[in-house]
C-alpha positions in Angstrom: -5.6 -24.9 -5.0 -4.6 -25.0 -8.6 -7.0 -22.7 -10.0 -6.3 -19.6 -11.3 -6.0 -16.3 -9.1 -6.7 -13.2 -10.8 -6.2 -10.7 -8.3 -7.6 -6.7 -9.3 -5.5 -4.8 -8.3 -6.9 -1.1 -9.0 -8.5 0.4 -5.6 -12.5 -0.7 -6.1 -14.1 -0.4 -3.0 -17.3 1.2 -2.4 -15.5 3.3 0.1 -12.5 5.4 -0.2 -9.0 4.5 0.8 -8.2 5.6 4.5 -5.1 7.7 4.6 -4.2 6.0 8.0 -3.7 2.4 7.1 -1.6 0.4 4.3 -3.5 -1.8 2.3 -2.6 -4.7 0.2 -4.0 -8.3 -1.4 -3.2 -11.3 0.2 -4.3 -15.1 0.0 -4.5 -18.3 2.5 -6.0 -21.9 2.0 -8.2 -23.4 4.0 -8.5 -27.3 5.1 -10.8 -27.7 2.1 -8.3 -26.9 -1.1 -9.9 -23.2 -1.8 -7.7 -20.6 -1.8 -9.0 -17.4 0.1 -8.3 -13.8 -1.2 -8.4 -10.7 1.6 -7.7 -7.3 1.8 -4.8 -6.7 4.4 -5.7 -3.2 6.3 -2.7 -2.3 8.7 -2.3 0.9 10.5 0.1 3.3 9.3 3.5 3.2 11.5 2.9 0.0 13.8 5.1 -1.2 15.7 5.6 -4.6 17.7 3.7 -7.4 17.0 -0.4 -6.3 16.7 -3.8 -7.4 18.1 -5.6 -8.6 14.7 -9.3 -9.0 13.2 -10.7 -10.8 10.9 -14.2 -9.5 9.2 -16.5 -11.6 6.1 -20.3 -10.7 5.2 -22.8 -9.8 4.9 -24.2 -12.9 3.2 -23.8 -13.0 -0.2 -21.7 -9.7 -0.5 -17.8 -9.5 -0.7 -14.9 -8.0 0.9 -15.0 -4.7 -1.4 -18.3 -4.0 0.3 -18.6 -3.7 4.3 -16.3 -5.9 5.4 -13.8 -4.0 4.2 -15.2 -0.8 5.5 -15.8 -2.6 9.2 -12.0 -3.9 8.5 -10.4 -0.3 7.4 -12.1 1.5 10.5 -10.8 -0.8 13.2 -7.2 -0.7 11.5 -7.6 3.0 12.1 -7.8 1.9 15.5 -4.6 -0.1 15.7 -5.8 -3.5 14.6 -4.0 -5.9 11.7 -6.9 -6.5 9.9 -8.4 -8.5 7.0 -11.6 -8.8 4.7 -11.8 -11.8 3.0 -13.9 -13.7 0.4 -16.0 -16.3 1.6 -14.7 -20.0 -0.1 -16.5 -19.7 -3.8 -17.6 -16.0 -4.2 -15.3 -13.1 -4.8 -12.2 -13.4 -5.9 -11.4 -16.5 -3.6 -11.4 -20.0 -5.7 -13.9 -22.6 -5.2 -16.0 -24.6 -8.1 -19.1 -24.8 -8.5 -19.5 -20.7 -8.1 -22.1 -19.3 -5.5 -22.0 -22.1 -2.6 -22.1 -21.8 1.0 -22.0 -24.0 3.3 -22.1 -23.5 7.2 -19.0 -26.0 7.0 -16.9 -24.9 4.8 -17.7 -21.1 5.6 -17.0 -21.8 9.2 -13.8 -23.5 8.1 -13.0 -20.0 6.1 -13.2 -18.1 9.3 -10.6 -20.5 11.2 -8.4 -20.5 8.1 -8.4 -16.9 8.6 -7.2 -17.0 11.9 -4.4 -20.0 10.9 -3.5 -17.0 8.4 -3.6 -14.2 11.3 -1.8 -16.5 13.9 0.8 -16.8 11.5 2.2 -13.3 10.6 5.2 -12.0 12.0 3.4 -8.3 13.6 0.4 -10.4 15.1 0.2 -11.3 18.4 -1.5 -15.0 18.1 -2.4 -14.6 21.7 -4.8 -11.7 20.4 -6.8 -12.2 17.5 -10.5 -11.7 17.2 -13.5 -12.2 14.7 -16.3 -9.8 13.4 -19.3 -11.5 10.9 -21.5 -9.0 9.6 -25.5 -10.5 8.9 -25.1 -13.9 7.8 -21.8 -14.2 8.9 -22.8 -12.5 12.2 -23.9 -16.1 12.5 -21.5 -18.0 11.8 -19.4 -16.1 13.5 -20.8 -17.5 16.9 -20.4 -20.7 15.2 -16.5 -20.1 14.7 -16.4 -18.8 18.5 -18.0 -22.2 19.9 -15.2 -24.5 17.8 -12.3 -22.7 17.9 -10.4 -21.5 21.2 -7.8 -19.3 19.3 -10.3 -16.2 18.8 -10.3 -14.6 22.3 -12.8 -11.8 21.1 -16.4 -12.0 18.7 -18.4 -10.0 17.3 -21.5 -10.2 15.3 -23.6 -7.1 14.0 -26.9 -7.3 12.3 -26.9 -10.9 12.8 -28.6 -13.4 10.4 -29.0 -17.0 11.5 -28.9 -18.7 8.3 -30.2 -22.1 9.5 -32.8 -20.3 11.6 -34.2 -18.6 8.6 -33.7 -21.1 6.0 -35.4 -23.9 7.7 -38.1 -20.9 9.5 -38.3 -18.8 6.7 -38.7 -15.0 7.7 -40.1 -14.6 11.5 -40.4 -18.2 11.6 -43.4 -18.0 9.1 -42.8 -21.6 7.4 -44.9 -24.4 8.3 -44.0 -27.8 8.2 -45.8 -28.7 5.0 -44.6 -25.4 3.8 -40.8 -26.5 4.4 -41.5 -30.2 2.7 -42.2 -28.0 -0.4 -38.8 -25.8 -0.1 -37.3 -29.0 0.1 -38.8 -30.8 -2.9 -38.0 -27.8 -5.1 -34.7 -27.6 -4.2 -34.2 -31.5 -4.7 -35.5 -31.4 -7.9 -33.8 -28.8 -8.8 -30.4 -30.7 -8.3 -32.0 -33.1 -10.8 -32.5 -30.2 -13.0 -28.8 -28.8 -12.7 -27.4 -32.3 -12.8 -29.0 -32.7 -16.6 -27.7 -29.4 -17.7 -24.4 -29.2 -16.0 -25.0 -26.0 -14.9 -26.0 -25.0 -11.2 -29.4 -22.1 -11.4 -28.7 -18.8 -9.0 -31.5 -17.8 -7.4 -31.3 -14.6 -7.9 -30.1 -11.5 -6.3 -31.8 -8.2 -4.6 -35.3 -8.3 -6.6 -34.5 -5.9 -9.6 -36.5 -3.9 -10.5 -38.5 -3.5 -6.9 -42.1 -4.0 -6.5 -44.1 -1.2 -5.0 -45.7 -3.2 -2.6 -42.5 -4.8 -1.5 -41.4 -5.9 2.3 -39.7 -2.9 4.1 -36.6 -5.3 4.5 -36.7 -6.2 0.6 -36.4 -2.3 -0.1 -33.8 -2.3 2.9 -31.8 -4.5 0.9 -32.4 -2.5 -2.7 -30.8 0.3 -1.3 -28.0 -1.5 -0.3 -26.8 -4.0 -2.7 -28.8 -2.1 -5.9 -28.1 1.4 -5.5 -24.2 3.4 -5.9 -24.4 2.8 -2.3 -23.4 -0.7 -2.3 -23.3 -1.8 -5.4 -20.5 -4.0 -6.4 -20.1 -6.5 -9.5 -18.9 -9.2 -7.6 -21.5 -9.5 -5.5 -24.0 -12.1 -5.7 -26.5 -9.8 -3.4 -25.8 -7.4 -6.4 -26.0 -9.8 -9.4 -27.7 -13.2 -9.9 -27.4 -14.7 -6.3 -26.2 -17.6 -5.2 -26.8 -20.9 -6.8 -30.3 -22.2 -5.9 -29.3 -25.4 -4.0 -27.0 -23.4 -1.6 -29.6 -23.5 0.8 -30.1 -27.0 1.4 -27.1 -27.6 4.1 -28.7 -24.8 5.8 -31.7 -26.5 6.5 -30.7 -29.1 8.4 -27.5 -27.9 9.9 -28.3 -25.7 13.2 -25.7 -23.1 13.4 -25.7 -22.0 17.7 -26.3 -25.3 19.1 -23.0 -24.9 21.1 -22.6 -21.1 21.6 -23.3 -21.8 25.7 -20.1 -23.7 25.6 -18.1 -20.0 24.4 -16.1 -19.0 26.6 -14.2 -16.4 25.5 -15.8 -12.8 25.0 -19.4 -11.9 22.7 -20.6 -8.7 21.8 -23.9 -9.0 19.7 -25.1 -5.3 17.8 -28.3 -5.0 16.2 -30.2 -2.1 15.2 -33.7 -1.7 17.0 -35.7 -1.4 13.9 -34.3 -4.3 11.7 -36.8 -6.5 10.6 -33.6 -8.9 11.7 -33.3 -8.4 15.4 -34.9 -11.2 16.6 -32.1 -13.3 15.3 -30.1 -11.3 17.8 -32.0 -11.3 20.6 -32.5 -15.0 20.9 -28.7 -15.5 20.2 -27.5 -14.0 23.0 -30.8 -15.4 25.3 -29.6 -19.1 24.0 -26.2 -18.0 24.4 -26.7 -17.0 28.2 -29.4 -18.9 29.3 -28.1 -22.0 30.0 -23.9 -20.9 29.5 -21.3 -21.0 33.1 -19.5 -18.0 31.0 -22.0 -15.1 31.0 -20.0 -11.8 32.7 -18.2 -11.9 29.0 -21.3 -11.6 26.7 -23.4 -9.1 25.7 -26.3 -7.3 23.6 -26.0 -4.0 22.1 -29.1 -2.3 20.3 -28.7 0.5 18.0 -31.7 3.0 18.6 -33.5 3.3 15.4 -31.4 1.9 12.7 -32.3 -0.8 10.1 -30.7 -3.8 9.7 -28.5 -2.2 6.7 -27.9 0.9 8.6 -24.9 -1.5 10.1 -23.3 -2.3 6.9 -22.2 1.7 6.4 -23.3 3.8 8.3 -20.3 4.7 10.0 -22.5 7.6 11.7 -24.4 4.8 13.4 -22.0 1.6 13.4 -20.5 2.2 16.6 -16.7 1.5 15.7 -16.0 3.1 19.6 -17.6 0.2 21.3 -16.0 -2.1 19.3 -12.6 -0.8 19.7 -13.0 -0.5 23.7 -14.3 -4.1 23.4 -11.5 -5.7 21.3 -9.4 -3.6 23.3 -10.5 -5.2 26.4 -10.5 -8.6 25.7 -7.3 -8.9 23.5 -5.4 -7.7 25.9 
């Protein structure tokens, strides 16, 4: 926690300021040393002590893009809320830069809620979670570990085990795998010569014609004025190559039967994505005692990005009826 904080303090969203909430940078730790940085939304003239949220994702992007916007709407709504940077990305600390681990990013979600649990207008009796894509996924993580978060919610789910150790649809064949993992091994060699950890890479720049419609899902997202953001790695140069490698082997949702406090899963019905969703709440249900709680919502027509802005399509009404529900 001795590392430098360097906190902007100029309004740089990719989304305007909402003249119904106060807004302002805070920080927390977490278990492993790093030092956290959020945005605080609270709505404008609360009173009493308040049900709270904390938001992170998508994967690889940072609080300045839809987190903050998922976090600003439902403060609108009457929820203490905060976006935070995942441990090494953003303006949270954390060396080497551009890691993540299911681990320590699961750990950054309870360290939010010690943070939440803490404040004098939160009720700790009330506080919930919402991961956006890869987070999405951890987020059901989070809910099956930590009994504190009385209400989940993951949109446009990623899970990041599934499709590191899959690959996209499930695609990756064993001997196809034992290559992913050879590369990535010898590229820890590689970075352990140099000092230096490689990204991978961001949002493929500039984008092939004959692209995947996901790829150019993304482009228009994290490449355009849309989404853009220079802290993003989704944006920029990625995360560091060997991130993936705790992913393999780590299954996020072996435990999400065992939650038993309220799920609300949103996908969009033409993300290339869905699936992820789908057979998170099927696994979740299948074989769980506390089902009545859970449930699926699909999005008619939208793409799997169409949930990280679209506030025409996002559907912040459900949400707020659901959080309202179950943080009573």
């Amino acid at each position: 926690m001795s590392e430098k904080l360097n906190l902007i303090q100029e309004w740089d969203k990719t989304f305007p300021l909402s003249d119904k909430v106060n807004h302002k940078k805070v920080t927390f730790y977490n278990r492993f040393g790093i030092t956290l940085v959020a945005d605080l939304y609270e709505p404008k003239n609360a009173q009493g002590k308040l049900p709270a949220i904390a938001v992170s994702g998508p994967f690889g992007a940072v609080k300045e893009q839809c987190s903050g916007l998922y976090a600003m709407n439902m403060a609108e709504r009457g929820f203490l809320c905060i976006a935070f940077d995942p441990s090494y990305t953003g303006e949270s600390t954390g060396t080497p830069r551009y890691v993540a681990s299911p681990d320590i990013n699961t750990e950054d979600f309870q360290a939010a809620v010690d943070f939440l649990s803490v404040q004098e207008n939160v009720d700790p009796e009330r506080i919930g979670i919402i991961g956006i894509c890869g987070w999405g996924g951890l987020a059901l993580n989070v809910a099956s570990i930590d009994t504190r978060i009385k209400a989940t919610v993951a949109t446009t789910m990623y899970n990041m085990s599934r499709v590191n150790h899959n690959g996209y649809f499930d695609s990756t064949t064993e001997d196809d795998l034992y290559e992913i993992k050879k590369e990535l091994n010898a590229q820890r060699i590689k970075d352990y010569k140099t000092g230096e950890y490689e990204l991978g890479g961001g949002v493929v720049d500039p984008l092939p014609e004959d692209a995947p419609f996901f790829v150019k899902d993304y482009y228009d997202y994290y490449k355009t004025p849309r989404g853009y953001h220079e802290r993003s790695l989704n944006s920029n140069g990625g995360w560091n190559k060997t991130s993936s490698l705790s992913f393999i082997n780590t299954p996020q949702h072996t435990f999400t039967s065992e939650i038993r406090n309220a799920v609300l899963i949103i996908h969009g019905e033409k993300a290339h994505s869905c699936y992820f969703s789908k057979d998170a709440y099927n696994d979740m249900v299948k074989n769980g005692k506390y089902t009545e709680n859970k449930e699926l919502m699909i999005i008619p027509d939208a793409v799997h990005t169409d949930l990280y802005d679209r506030v025409d399509i996002i559907p912040f009404d459900k949400m707020e009826s659901f959080f309202r529900e179950y943080l009573k």
